[in-house]
C-alpha positions in Angstrom: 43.4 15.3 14.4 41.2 18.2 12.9 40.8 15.9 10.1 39.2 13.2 12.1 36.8 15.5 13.9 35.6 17.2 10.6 35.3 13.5 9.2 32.8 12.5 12.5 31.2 15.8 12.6 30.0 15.2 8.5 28.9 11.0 9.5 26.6 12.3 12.5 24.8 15.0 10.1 24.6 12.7 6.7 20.9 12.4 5.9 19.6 8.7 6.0 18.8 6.7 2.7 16.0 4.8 3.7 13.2 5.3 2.0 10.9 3.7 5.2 12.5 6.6 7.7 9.6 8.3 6.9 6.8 5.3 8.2 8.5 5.7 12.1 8.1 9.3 11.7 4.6 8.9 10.8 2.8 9.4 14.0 -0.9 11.5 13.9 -2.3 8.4 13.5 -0.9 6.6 16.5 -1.5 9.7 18.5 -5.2 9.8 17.9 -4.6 5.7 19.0 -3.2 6.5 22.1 -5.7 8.8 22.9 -8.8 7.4 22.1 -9.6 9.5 19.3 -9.2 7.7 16.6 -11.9 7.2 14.1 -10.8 4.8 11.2 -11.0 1.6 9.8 -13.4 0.7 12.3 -14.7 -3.0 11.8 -18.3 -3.7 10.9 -20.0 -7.0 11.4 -23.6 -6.2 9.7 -24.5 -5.3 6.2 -24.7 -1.0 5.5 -27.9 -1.3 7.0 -29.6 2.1 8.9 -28.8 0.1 12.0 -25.4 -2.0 12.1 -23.4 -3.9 14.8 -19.4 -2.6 15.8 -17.9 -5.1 18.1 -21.2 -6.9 19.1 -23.0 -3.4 19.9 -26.2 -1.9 17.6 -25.2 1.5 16.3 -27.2 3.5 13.9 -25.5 4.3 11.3 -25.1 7.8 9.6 -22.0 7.3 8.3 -23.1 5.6 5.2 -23.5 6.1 1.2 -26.5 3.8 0.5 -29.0 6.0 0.0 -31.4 4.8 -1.3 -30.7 1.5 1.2 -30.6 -0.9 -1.2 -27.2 -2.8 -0.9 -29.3 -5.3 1.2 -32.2 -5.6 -0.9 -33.3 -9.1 -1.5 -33.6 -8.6 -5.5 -29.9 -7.1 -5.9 -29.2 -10.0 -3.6 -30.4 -12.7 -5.4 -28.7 -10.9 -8.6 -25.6 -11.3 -7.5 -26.0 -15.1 -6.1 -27.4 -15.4 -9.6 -24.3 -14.0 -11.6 -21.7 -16.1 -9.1 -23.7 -19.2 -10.1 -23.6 -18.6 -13.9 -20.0 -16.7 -14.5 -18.1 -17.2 -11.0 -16.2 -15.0 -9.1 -14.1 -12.8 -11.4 -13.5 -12.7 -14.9 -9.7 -13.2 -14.5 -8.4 -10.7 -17.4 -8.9 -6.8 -17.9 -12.3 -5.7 -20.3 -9.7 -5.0 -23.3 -8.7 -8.6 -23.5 -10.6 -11.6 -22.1 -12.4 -10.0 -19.1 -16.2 -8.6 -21.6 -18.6 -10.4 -20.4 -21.9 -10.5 -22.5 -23.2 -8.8 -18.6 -20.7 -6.0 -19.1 -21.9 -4.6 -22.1 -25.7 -5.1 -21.3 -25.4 -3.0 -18.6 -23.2 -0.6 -20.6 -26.0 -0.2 -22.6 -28.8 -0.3 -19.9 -26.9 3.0 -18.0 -26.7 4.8 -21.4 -30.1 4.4 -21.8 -30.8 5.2 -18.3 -28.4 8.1 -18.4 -29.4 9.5 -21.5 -26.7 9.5 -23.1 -25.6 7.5 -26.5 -22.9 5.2 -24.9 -21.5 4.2 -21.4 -18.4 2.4 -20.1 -18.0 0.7 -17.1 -14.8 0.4 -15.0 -13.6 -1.4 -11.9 -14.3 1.6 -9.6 -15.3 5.1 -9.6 -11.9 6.5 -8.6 -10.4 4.6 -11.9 -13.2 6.3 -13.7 -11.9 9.7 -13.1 -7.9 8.5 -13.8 -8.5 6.8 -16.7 -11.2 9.2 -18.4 -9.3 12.5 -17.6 -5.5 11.1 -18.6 -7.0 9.7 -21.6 -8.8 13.4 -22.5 -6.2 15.8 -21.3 -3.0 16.3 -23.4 0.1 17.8 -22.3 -1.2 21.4 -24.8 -4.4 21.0 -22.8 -6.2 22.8 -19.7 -8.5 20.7 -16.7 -10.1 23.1 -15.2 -11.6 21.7 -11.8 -13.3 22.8 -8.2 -10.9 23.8 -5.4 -13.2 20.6 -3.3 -13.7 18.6 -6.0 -12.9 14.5 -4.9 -9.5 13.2 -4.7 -9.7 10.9 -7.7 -10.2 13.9 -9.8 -6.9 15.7 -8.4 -5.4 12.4 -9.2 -6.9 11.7 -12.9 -5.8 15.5 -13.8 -2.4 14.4 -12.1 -1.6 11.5 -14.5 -2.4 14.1 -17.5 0.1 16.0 -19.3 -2.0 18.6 -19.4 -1.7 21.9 -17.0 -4.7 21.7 -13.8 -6.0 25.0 -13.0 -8.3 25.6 -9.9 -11.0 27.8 -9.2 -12.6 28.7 -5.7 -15.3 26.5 -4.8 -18.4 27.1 -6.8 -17.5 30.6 -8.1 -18.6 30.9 -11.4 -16.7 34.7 -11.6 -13.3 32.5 -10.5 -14.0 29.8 -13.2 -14.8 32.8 -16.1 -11.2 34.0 -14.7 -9.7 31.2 -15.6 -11.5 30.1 -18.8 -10.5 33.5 -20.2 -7.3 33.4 -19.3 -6.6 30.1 -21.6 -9.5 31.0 -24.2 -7.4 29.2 -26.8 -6.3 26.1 -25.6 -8.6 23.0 -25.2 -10.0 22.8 -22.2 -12.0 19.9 -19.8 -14.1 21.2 -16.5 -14.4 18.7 -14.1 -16.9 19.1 -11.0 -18.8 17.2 -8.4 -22.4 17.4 -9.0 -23.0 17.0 -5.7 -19.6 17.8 -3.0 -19.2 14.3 -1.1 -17.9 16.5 2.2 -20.3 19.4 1.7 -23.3 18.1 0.4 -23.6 21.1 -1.9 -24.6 20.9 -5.2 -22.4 22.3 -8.3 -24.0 25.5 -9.8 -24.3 23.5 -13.2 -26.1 26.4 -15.0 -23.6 28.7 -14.7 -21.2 26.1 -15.3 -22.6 24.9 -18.8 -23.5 28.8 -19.6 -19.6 29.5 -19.2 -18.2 26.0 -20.8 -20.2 27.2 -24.2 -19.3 31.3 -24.1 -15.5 30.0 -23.6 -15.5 26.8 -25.5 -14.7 24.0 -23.2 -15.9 20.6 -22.5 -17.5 19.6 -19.3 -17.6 16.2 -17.2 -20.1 15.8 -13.8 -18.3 13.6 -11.3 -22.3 12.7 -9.9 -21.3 9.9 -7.6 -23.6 11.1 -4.9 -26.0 12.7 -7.4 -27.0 9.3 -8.8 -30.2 8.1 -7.5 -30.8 10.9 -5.3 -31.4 14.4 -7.5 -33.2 14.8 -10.3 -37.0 13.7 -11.2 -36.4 10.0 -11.9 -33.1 9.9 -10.0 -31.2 10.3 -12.7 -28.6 13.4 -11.1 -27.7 16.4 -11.1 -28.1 17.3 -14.9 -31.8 16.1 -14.3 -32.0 18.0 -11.4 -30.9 21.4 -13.7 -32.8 20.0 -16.9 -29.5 20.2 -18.6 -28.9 16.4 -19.4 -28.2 17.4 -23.1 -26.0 20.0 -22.2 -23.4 18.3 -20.1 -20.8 16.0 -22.5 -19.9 13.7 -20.0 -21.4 12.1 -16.5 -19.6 10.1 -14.5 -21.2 7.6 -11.4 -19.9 5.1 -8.9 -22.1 2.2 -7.8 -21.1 2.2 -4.4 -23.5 4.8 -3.2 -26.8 4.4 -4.2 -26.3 1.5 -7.2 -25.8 -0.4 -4.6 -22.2 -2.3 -5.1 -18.3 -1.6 -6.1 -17.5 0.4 -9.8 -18.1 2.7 -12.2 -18.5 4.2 -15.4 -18.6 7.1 -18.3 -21.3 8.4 -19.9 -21.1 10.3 -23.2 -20.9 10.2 -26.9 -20.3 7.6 -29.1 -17.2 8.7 -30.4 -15.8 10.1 -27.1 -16.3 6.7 -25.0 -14.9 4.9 -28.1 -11.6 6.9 -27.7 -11.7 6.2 -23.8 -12.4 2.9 -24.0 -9.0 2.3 -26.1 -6.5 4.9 -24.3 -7.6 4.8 -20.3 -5.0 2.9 -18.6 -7.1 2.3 -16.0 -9.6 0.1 -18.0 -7.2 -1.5 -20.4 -4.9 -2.7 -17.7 -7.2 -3.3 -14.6 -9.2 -6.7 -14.5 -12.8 -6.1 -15.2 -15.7 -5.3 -12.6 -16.9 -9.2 -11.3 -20.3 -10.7 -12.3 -22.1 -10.2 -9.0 -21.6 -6.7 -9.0 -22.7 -6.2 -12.3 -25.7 -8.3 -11.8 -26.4 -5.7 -8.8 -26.4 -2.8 -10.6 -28.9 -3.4 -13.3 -31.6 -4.8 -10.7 -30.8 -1.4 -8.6 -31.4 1.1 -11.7 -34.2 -1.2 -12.2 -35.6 -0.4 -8.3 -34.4 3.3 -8.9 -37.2 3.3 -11.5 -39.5 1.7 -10.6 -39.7 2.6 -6.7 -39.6 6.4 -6.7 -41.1 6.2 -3.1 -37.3 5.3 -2.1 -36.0 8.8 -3.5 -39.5 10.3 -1.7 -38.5 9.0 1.4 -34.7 9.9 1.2 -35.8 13.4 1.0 -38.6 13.5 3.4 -35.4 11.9 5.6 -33.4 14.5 4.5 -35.5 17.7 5.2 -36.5 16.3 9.2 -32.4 16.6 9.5 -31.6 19.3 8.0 -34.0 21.6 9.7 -34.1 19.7 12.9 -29.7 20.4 13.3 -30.4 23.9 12.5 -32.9 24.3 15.4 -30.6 22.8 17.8 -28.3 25.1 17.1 -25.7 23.0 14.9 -23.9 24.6 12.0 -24.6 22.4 8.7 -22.7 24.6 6.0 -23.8 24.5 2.7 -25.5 21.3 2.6 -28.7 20.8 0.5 -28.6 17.4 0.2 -28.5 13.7 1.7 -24.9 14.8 3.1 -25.1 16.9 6.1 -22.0 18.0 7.7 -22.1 19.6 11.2 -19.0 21.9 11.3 -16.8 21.7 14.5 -13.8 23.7 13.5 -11.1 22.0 15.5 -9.5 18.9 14.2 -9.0 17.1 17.4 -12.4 18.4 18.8 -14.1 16.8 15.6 -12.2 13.5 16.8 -13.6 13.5 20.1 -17.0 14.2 19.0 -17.0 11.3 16.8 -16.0 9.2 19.5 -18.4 10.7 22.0 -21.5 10.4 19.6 -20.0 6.3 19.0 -20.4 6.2 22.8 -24.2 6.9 22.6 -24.2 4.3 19.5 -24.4 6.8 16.5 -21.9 5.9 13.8 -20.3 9.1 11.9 -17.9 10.2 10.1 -15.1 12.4 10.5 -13.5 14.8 8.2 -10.4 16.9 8.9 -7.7 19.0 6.7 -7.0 18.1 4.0 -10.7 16.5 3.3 -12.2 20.0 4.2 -10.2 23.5 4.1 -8.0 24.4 7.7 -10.7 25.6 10.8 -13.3 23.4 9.1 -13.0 20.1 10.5 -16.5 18.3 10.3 -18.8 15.1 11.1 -20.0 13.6 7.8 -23.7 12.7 8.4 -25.3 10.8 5.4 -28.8 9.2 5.2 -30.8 6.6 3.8 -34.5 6.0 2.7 -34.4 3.0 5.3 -33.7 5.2 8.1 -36.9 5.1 10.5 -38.2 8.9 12.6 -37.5 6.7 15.4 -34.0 6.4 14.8 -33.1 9.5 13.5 -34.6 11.2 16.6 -31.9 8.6 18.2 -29.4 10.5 16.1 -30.9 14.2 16.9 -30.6 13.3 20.4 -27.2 12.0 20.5 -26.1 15.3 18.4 -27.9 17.4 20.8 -26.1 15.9 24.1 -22.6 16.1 22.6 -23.2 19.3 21.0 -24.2 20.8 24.2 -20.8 19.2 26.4 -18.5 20.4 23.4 -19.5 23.9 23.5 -21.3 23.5 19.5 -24.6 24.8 20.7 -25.6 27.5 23.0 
């Protein structure tokens, strides 16, 4: 009798095998649902335009990447119709095997030259640019060194490594000597945002490249959202600090201001030869298609030739940045096109997105772990397009929700 209880009592504890338990136990997202808060996948009918439509309504939007507002511009347009008409759709096959188009390595040799750099290498997105490149770098005796905020793909390249990931705080240079002194002889990669895609802050690079040569280490610039906007002639944050020569490899996406989907490595010769044979992530992904290559060489050819774009970005840039911090809004960091406004409160940064989408402003929303605990933020990101009249739209909105959430005042 004992037995039989004991035998019951040990099939009503035993842990379930299923692998899916954990999808019905998923539930933030469907509470935001249920409340009306939630702020995702939400469905565009218009081109990344300053002003879009969202189920049938206008909406400016300030929840975008294109800076320099050139994913609808008629000549990368007409590029890309061009490309489809002359190579199709896809290139069926990965860039190791059948998928090099002649395309592919003129513009491989258009971004070194644009770049400044001796060689380039271009892969099927930005977040496989930071996998392939770092697992292909770092062995399992090496040391990535890497910002506490710098972008997921990075945390995920140095993951695939074998080699050990050490973190310093966020932009502190005495941190990062901490740590490049406390592995002085191993081999060593930094990895850091030029600019930080939540923060908008820009990496203290001087410091950086100052440290990288007193401790011997090697140093990549994820510059994803430094392409195109810092720097003289747009060319990023090692522009930007005059230290183009002094940084071994840049890294860009072209889904910000290049205007399409991908990415690439600059470098060395000899160090994109090595990565073009060992990144998983090239050899075994099918290569970027023809229209979107077409579309990036037309945009670095607008980038330099139409420096009034980056002008105007700027000019853009400054109105919002001082006109939040008369309002009253907190906008961190932020130095750049990026300009967060700091709520705190996860679920209060939910509802203000959804209050500002009620007076037709389309933001973003980042929460923990985007942004550290307490710092939950709407992501505000602009564009050359952008007009006074409707970023005065957008002060507006900001200023009335602000006000009713308690943010101001």
């Amino acid at each position: 009798m004992d037995g039989g209880l004991v035998q019951d009592s040990q099939m009503a504890v035993k842990k379930s095998t299923d692998i899916f338990d954990k999808c019905s136990r998923f539930d933030k997202a469907k509470y935001l649902i249920s409340k009306g808060l939630y702020p995702f996948f939400r469905t565009i009918q218009s081109a990344q335009d300053p002003e879009i439509i969202m189920d049938g309504r206008k909406m400016i939007m300030v929840g975008s990447n294109n800076y320099l507002g050139l994913t609808n511009h008629p000549k990368v347009k007409e590029a890309a119709i061009e490309a489809i008409r002359k190579y199709g759709t896809g290139c069926a096959g990965s860039r190791f095997l059948n998928g090099t188009l002649d395309i592919h390595v003129q513009l491989e040799e258009k971004l070194a030259g644009f770049m400044r750099k001796e060689s380039a290498l271009v892969f099927s997105t930005g977040f496989q640019v930071n996998l392939g490149v770092i697992s292909a770098l770092v062995g399992k005796d090496d040391i990535v060194i890497i910002d506490k905020m710098d972008h997921a793909s990075i945390i995920d390249g140095c993951r695939l490594s074998f080699g050990d990931i050490k973190k310093f705080r966020h932009n502190d240079m005495a941190d990062l000597e901490r740590v490049l002194k406390e592995y002085e002889d191993k081999d060593k990669l930094i990895v850091v945002d030029g600019v930080f895609s939540m923060e908008g802050d820009i990496a203290n690079l001087p410091d950086i490249v100052a440290l990288a040569k007193k401790y011997d280490a090697r140093l990549m610039v994820d510059d994803a959202h430094g392409i195109g906007v810092l720097g003289k002639t747009g060319r990023g944050t090692a522009e930007h600090f005059g230290l183009e020569d002094e940084v071994d490899l840049i890294m860009g996406t072209y889904s910000k201001s290049l205007a399409s989907i991908g990415g690439f490595i600059s470098g060395s010769a000899e160090v994109i030869h090595f990565i073009k044979h060992l990144a998983r992530s090239l050899v075994f992904s099918a290569s970027p298609p023809p229209a979107s290559v077409a579309s990036v060489s037309v945009a670095i050819d607008i980038i330099e030739n139409e420096p009034e774009r980056r002008d105007q970005l700027w000019k853009n840039t400054r109105k919002m940045l001082n006109s939040f911090k008369q309002i009253g809004l907190q906008t961190g960091r932020s130095e750049t096109p990026i300009i967060p406004v700091i709520v705190g409160d996860d679920e209060k940064a939910f509802l203000m997105a959804m209050m500002l989408q009620d007076e037709g402003i389309f933001a973003n929303v980042a929460v923990t772990p985007a942004v550290p605990n307490g710092m939950a933020l709407i992501r505000t990101s602009y564009m050359a397009t952008h007009t006074d009249e409707q970023l005065d739209k957008v002060l507006k909105a900001f200023e009335k929700v602000g006000r009713k959430l308690g943010l101001i005042g």
